[in-house]
PyMOL Python script that loads the backbone (N, CA, C, O; Angstrom):
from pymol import cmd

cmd.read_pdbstr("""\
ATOM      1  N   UNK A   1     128.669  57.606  55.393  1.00  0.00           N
ATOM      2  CA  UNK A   1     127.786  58.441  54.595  1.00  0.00           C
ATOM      3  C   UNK A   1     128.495  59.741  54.234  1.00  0.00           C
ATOM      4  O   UNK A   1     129.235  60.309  55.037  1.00  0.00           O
ATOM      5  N   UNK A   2     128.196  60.303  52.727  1.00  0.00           N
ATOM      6  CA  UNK A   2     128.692  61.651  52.551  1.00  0.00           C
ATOM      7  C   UNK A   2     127.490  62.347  52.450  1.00  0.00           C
ATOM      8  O   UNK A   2     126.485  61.753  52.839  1.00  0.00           O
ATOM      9  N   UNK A   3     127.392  63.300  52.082  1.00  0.00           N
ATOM     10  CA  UNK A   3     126.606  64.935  51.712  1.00  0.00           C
ATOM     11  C   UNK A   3     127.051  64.962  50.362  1.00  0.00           C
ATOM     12  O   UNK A   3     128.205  64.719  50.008  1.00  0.00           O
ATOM     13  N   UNK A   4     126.229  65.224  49.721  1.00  0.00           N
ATOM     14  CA  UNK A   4     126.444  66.078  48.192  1.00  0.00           C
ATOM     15  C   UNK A   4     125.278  66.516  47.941  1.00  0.00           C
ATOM     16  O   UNK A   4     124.322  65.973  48.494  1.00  0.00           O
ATOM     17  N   UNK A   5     125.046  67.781  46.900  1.00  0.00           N
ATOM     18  CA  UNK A   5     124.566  68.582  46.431  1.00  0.00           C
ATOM     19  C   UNK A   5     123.720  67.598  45.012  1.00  0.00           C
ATOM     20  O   UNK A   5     124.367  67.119  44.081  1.00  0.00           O
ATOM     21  N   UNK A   6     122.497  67.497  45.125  1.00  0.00           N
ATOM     22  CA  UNK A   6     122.081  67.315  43.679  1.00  0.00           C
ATOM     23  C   UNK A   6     121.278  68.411  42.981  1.00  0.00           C
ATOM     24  O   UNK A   6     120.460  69.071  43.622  1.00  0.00           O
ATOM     25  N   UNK A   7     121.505  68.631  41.610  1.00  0.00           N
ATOM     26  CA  UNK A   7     120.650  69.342  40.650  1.00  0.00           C
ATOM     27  C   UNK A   7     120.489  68.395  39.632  1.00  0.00           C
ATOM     28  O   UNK A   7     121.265  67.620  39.071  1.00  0.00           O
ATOM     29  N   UNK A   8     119.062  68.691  39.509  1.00  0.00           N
ATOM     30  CA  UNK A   8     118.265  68.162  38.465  1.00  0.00           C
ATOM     31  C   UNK A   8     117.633  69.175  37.573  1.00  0.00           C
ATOM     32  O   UNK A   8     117.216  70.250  38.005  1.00  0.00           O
ATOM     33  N   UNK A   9     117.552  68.720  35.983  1.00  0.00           N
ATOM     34  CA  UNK A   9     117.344  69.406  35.122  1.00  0.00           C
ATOM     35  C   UNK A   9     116.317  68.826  34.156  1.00  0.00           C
ATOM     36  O   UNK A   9     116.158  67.651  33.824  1.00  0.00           O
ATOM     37  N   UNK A  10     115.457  70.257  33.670  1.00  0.00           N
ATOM     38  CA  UNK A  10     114.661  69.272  32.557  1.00  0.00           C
ATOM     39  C   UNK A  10     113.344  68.299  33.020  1.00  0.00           C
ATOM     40  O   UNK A  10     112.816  68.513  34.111  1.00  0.00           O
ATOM     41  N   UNK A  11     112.938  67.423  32.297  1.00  0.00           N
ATOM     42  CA  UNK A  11     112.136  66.493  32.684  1.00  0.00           C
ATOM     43  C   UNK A  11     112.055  65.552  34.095  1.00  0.00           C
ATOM     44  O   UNK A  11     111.046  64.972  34.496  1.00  0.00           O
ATOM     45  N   UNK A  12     113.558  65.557  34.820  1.00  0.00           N
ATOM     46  CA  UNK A  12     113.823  65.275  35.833  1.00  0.00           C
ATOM     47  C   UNK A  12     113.241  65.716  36.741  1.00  0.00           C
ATOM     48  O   UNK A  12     112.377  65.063  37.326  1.00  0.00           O
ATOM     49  N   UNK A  13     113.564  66.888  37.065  1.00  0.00           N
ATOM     50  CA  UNK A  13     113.382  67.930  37.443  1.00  0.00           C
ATOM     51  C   UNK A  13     111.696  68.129  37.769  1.00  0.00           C
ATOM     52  O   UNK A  13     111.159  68.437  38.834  1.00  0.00           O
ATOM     53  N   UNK A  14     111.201  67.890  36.696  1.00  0.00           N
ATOM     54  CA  UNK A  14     109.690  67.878  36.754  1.00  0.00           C
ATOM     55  C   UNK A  14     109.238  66.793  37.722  1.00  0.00           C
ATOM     56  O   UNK A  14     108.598  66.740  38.772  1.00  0.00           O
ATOM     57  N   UNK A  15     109.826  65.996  36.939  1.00  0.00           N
ATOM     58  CA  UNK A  15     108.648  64.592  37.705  1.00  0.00           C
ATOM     59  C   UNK A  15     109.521  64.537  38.964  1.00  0.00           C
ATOM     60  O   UNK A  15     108.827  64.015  39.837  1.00  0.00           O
ATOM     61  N   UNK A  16     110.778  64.853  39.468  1.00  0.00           N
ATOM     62  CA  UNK A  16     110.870  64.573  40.907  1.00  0.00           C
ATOM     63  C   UNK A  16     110.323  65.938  41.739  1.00  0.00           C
ATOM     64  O   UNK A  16     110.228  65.907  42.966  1.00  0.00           O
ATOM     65  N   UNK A  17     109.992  67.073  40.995  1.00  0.00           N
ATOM     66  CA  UNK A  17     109.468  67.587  41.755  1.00  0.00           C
ATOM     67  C   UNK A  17     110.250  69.048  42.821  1.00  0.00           C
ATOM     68  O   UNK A  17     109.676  69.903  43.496  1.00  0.00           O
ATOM     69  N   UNK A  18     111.507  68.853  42.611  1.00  0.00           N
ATOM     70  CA  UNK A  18     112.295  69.722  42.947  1.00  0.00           C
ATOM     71  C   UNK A  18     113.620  69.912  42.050  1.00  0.00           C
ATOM     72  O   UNK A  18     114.075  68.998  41.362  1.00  0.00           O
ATOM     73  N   UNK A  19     114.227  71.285  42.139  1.00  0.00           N
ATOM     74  CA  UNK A  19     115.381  71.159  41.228  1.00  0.00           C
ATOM     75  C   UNK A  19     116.527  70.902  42.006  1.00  0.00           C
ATOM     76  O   UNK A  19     117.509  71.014  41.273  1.00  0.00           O
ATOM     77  N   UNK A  20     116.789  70.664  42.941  1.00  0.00           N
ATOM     78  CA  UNK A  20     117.910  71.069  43.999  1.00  0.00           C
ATOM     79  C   UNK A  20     117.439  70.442  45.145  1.00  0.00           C
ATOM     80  O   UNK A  20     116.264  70.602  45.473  1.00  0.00           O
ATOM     81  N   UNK A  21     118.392  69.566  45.973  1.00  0.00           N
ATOM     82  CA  UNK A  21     118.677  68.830  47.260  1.00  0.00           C
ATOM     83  C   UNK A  21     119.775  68.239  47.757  1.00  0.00           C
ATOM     84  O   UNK A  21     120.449  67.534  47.005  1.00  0.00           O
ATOM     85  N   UNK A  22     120.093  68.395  48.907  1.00  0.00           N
ATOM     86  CA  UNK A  22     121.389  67.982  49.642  1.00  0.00           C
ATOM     87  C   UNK A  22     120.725  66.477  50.131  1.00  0.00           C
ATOM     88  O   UNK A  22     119.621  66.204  50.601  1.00  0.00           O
ATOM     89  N   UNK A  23     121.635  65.830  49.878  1.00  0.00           N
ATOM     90  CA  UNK A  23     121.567  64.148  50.651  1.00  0.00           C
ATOM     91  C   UNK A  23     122.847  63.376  50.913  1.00  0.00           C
ATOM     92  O   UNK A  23     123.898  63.177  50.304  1.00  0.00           O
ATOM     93  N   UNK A  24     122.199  62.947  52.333  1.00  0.00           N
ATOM     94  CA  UNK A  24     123.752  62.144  52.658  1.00  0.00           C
ATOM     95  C   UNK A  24     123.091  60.741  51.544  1.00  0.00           C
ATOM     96  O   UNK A  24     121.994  60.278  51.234  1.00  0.00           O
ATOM     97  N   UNK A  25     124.451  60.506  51.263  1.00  0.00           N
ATOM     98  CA  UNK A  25     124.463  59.367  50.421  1.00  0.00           C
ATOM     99  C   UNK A  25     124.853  57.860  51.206  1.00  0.00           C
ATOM    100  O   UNK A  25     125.747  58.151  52.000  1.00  0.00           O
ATOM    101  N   UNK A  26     124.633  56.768  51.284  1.00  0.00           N
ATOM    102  CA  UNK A  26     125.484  55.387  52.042  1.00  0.00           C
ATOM    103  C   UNK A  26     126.586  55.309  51.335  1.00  0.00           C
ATOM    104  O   UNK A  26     126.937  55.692  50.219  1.00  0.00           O
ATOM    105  N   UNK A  27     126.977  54.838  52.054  1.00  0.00           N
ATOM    106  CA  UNK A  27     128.678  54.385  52.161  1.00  0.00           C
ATOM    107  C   UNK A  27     128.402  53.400  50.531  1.00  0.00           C
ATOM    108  O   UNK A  27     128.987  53.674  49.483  1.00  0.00           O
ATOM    109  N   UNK A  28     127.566  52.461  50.668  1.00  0.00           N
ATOM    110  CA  UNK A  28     127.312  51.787  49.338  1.00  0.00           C
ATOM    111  C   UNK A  28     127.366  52.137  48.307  1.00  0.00           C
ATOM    112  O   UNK A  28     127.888  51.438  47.438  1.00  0.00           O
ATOM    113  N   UNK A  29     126.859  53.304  48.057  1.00  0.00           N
ATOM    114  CA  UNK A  29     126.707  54.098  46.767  1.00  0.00           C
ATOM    115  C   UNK A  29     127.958  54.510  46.552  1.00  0.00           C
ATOM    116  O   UNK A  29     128.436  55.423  47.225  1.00  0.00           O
ATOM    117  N   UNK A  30     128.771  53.773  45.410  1.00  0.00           N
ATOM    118  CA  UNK A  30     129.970  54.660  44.713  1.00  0.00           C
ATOM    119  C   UNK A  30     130.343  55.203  43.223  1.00  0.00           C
ATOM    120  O   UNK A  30     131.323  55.805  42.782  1.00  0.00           O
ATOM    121  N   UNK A  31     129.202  54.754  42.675  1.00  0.00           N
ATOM    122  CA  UNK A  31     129.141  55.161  41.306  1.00  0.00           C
ATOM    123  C   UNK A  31     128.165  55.800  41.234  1.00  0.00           C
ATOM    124  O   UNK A  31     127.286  55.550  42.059  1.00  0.00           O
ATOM    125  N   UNK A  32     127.889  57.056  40.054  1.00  0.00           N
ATOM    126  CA  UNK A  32     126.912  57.389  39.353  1.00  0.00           C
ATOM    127  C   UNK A  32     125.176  56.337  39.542  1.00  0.00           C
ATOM    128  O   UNK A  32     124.029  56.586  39.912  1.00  0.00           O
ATOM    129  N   UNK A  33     125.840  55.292  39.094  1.00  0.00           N
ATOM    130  CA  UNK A  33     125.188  54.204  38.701  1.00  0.00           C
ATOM    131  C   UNK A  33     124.207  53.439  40.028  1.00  0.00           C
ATOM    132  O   UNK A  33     123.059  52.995  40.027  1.00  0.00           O
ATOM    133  N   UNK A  34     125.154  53.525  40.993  1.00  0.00           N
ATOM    134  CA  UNK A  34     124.673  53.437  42.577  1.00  0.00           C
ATOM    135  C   UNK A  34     123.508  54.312  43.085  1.00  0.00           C
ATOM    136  O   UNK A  34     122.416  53.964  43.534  1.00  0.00           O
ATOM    137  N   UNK A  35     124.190  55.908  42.837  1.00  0.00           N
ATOM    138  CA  UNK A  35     123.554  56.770  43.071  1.00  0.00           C
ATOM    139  C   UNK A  35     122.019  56.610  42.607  1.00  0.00           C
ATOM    140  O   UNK A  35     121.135  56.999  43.370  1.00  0.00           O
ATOM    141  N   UNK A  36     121.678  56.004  41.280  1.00  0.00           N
ATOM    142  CA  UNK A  36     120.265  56.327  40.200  1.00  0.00           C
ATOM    143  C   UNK A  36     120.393  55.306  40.772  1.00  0.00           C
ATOM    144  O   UNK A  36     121.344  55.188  40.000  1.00  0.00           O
ATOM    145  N   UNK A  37     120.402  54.421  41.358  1.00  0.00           N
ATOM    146  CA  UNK A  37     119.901  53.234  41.844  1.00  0.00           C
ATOM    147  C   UNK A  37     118.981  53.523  43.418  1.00  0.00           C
ATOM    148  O   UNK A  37     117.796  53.370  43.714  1.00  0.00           O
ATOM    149  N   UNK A  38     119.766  53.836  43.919  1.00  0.00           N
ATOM    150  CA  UNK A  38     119.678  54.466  45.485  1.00  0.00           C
ATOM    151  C   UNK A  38     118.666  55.594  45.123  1.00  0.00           C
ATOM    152  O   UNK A  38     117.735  55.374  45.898  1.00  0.00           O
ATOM    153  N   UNK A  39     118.377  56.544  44.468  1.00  0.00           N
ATOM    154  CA  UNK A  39     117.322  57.297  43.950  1.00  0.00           C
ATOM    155  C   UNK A  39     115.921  56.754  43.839  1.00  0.00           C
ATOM    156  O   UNK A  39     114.882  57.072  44.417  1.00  0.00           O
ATOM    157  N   UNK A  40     116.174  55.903  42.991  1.00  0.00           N
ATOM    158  CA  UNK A  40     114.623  55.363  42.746  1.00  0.00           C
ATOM    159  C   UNK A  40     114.102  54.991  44.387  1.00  0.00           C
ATOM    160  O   UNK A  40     112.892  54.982  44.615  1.00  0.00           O
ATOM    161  N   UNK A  41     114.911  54.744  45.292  1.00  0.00           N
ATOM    162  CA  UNK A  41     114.325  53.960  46.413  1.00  0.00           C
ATOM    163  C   UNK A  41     113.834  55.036  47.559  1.00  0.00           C
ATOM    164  O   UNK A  41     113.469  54.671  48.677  1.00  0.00           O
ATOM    165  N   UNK A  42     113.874  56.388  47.141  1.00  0.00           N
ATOM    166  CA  UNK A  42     113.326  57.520  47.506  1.00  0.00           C
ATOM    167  C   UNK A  42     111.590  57.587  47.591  1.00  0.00           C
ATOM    168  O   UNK A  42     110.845  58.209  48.348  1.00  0.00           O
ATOM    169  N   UNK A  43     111.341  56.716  46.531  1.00  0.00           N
ATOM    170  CA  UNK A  43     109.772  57.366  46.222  1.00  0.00           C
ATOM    171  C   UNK A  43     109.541  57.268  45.159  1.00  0.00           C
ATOM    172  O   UNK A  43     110.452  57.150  44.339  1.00  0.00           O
ATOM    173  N   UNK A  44     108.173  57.283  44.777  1.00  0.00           N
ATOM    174  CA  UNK A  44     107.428  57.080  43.204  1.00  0.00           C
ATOM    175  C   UNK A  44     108.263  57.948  42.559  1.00  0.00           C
ATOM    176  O   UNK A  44     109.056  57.539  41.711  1.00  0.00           O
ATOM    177  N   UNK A  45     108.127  59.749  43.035  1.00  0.00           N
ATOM    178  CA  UNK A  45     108.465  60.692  42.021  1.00  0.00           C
ATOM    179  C   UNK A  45     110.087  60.189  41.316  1.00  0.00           C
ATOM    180  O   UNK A  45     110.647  60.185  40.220  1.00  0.00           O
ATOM    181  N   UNK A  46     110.326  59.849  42.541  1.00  0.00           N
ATOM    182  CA  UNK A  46     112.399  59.181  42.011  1.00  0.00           C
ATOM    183  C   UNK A  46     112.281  58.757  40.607  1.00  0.00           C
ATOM    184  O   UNK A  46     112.663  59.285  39.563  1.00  0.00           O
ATOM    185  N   UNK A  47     111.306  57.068  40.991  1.00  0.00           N
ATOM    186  CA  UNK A  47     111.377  56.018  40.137  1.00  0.00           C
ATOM    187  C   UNK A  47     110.834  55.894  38.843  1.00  0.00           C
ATOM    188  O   UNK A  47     111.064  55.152  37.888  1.00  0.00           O
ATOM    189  N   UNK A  48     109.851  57.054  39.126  1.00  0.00           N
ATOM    190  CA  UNK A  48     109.408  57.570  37.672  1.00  0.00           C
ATOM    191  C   UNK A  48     110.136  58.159  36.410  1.00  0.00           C
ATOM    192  O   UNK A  48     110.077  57.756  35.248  1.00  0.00           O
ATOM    193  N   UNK A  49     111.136  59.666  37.158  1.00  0.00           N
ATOM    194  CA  UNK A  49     111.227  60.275  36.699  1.00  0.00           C
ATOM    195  C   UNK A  49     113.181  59.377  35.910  1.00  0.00           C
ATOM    196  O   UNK A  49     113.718  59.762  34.871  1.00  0.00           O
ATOM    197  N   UNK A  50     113.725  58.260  36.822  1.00  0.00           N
ATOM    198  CA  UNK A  50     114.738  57.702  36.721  1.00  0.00           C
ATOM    199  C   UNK A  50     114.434  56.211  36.239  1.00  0.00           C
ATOM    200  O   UNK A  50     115.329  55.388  36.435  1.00  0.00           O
ATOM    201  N   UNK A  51     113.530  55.884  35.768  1.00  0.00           N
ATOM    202  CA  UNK A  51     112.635  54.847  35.234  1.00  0.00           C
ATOM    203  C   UNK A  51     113.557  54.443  34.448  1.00  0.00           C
ATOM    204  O   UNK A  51     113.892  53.335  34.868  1.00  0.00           O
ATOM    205  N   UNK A  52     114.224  54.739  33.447  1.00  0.00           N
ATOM    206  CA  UNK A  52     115.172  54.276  32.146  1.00  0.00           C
ATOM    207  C   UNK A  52     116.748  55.159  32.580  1.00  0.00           C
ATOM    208  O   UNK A  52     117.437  55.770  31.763  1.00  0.00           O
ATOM    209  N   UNK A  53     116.939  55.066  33.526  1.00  0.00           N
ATOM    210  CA  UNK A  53     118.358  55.336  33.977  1.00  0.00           C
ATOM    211  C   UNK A  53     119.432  55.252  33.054  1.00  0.00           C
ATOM    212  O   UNK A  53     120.412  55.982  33.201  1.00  0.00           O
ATOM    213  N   UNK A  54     119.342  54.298  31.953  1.00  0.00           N
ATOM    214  CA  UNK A  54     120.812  54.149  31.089  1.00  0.00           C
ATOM    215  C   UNK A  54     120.339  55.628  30.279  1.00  0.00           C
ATOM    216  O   UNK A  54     121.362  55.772  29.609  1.00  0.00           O
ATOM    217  N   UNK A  55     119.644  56.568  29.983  1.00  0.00           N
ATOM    218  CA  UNK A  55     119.418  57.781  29.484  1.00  0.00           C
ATOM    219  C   UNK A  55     119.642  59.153  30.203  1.00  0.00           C
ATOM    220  O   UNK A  55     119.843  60.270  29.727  1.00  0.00           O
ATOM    221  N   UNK A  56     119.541  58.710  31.539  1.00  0.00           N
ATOM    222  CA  UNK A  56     119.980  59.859  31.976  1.00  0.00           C
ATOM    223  C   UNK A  56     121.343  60.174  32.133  1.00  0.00           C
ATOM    224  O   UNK A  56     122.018  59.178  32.394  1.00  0.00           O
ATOM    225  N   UNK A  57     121.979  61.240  32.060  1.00  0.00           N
ATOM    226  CA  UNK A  57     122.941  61.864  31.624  1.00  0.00           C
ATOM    227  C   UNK A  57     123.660  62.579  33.368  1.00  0.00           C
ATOM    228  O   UNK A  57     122.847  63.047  34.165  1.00  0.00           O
ATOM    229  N   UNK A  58     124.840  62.562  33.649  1.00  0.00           N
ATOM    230  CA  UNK A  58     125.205  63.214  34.415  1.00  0.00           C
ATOM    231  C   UNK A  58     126.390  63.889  34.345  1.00  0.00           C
ATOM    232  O   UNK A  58     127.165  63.740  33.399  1.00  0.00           O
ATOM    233  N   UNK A  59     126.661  64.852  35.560  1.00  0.00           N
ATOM    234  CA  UNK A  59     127.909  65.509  36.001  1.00  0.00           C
ATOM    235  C   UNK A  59     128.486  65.760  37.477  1.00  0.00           C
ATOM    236  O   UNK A  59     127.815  66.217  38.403  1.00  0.00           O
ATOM    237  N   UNK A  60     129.653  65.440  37.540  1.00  0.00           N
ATOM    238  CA  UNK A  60     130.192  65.826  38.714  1.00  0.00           C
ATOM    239  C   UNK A  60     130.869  67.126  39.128  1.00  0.00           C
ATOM    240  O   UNK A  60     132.087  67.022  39.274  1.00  0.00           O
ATOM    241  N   UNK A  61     130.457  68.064  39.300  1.00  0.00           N
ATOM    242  CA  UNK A  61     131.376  68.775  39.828  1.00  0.00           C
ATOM    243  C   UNK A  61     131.364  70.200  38.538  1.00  0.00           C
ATOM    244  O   UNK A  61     132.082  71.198  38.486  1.00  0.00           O
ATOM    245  N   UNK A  62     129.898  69.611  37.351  1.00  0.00           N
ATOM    246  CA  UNK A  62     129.774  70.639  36.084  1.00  0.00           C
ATOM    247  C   UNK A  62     130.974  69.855  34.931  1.00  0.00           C
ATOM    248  O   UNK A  62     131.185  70.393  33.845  1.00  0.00           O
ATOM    249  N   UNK A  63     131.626  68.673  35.292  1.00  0.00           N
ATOM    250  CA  UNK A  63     131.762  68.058  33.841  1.00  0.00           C
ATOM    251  C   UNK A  63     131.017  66.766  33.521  1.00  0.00           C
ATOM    252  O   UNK A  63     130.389  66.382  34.508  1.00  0.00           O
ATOM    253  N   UNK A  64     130.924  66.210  32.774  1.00  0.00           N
ATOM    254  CA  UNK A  64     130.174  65.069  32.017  1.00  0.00           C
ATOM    255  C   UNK A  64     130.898  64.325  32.545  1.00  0.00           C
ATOM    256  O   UNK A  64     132.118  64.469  32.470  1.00  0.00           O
ATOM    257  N   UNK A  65     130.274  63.250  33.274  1.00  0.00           N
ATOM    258  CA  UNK A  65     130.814  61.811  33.490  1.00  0.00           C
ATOM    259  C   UNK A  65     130.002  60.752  32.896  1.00  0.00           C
ATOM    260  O   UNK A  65     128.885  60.918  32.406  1.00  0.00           O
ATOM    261  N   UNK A  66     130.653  59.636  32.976  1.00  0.00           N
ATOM    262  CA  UNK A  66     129.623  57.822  32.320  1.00  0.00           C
ATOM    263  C   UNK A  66     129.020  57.471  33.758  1.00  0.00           C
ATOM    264  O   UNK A  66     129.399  58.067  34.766  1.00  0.00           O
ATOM    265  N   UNK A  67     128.260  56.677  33.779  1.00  0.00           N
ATOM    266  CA  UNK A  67     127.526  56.046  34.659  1.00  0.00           C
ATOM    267  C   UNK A  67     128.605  55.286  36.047  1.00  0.00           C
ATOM    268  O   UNK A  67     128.497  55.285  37.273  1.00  0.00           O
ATOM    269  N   UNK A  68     129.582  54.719  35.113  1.00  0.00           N
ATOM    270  CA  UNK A  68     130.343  54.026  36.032  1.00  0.00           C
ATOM    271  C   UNK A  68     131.792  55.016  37.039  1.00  0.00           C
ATOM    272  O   UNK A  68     132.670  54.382  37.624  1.00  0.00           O
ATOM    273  N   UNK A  69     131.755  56.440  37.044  1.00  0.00           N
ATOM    274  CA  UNK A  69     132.280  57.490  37.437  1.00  0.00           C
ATOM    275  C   UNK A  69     132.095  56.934  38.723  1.00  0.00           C
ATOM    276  O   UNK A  69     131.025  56.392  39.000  1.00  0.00           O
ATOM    277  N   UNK A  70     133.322  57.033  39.806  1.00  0.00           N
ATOM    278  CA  UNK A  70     132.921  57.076  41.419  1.00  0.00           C
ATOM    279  C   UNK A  70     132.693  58.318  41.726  1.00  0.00           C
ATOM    280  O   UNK A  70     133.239  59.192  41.053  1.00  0.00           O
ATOM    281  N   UNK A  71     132.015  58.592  42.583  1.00  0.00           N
ATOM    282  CA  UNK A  71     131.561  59.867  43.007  1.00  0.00           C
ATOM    283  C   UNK A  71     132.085  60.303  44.624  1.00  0.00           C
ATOM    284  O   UNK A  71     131.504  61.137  45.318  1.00  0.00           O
ATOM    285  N   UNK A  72     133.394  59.483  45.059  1.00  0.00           N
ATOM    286  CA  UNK A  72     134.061  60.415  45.959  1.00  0.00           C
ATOM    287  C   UNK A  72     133.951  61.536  45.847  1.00  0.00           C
ATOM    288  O   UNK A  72     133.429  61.865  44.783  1.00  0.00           O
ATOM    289  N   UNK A  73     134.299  62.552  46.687  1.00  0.00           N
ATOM    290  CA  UNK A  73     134.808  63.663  46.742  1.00  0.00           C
ATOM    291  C   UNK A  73     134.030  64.809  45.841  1.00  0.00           C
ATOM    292  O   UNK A  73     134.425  65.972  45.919  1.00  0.00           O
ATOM    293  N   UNK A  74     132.768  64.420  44.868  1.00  0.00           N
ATOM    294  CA  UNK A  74     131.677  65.055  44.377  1.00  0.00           C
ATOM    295  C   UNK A  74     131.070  65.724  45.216  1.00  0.00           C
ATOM    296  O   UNK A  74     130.508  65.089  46.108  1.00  0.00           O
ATOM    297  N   UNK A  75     130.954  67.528  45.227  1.00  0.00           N
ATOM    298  CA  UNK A  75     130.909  68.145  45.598  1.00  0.00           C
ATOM    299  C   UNK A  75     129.296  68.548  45.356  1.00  0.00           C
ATOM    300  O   UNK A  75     128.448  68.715  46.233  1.00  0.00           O
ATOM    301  N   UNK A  76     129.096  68.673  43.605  1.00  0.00           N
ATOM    302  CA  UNK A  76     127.704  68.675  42.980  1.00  0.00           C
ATOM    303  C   UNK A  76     127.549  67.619  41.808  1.00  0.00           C
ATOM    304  O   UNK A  76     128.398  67.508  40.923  1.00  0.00           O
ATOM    305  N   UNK A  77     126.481  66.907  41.867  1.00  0.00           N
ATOM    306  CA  UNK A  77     125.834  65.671  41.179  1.00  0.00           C
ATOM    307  C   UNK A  77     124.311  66.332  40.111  1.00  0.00           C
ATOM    308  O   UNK A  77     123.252  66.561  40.694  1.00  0.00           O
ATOM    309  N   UNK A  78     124.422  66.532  38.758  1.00  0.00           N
ATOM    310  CA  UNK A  78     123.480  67.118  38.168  1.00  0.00           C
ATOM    311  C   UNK A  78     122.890  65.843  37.370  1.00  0.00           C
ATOM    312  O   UNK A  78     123.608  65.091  36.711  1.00  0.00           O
ATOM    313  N   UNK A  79     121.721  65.719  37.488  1.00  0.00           N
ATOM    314  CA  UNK A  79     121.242  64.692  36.804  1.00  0.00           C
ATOM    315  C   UNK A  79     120.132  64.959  35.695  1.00  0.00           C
ATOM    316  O   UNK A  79     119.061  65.401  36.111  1.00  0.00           O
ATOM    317  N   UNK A  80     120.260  64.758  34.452  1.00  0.00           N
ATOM    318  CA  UNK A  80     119.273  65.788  33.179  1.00  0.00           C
ATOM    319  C   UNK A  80     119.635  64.924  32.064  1.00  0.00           C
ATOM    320  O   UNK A  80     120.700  64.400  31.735  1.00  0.00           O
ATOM    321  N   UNK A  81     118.180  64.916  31.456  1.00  0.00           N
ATOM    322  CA  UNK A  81     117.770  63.752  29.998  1.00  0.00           C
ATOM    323  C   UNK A  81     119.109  63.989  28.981  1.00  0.00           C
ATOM    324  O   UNK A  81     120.195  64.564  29.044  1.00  0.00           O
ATOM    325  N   UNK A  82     118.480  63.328  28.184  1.00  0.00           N
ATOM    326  CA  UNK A  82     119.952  62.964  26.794  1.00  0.00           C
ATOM    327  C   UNK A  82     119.264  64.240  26.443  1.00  0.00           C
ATOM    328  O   UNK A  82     118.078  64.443  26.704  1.00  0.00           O
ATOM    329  N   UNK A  83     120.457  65.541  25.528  1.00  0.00           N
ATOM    330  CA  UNK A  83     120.542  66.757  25.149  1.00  0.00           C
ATOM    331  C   UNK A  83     120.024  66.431  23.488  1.00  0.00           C
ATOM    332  O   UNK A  83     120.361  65.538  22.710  1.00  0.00           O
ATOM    333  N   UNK A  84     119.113  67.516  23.355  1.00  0.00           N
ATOM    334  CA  UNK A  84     118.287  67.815  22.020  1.00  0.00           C
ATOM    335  C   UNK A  84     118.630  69.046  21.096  1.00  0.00           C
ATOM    336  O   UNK A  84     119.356  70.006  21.354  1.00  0.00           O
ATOM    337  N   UNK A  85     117.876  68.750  19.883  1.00  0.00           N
ATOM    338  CA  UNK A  85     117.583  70.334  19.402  1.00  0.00           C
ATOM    339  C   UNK A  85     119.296  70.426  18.355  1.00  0.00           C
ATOM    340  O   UNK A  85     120.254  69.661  18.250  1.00  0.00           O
ATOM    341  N   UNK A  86     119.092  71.218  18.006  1.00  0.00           N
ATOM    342  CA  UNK A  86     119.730  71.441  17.121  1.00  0.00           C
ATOM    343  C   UNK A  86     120.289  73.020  17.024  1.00  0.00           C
ATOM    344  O   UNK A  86     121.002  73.366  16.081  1.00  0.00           O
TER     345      UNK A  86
END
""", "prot")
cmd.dss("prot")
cmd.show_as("cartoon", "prot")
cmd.util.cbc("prot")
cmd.orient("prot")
């Protein structure tokens, strides 16, 4: 198991209910993709708010990664909707 830092942003943010939490992660989880997987299995607020996962958007560490990113050595994990507005 590791520790990392999550921030959530936005609509996320809402429906899970907090902006910010530390979690050890399983050894299983090595992608992005793992991670929003392993999320939903938190709780309603998770599965709600990560319901359509191929939309949510992330970063490791404050740059943009794809879903399939390993998340070794990820220090902070930000998870926030596809970007709007003009």
């Amino acid at each position: 198991m590791s520790t990392v830092n999550l921030v959530y942003f936005s609509w996320v943010r809402e429906r899970i209910g907090k902006g910010e939490e530390t979690l050890e992660v399983p050894a299983d989880v090595v992608t992005i993709a793992d991670l929003l997987a392993h999320l939903k299995t938190l709780g309603e607020e998770y599965e709600t708010a990560l319901e359509h996962q191929n939309v949510i958007r992330a970063a490791i560490n404050q740059e943009h990664v794809e879903h399939d990113e390993p998340i070794a050595g990820a220090r902070e994990i930000a998870l926030f909707p596809p970007m709007t507005g003009g």
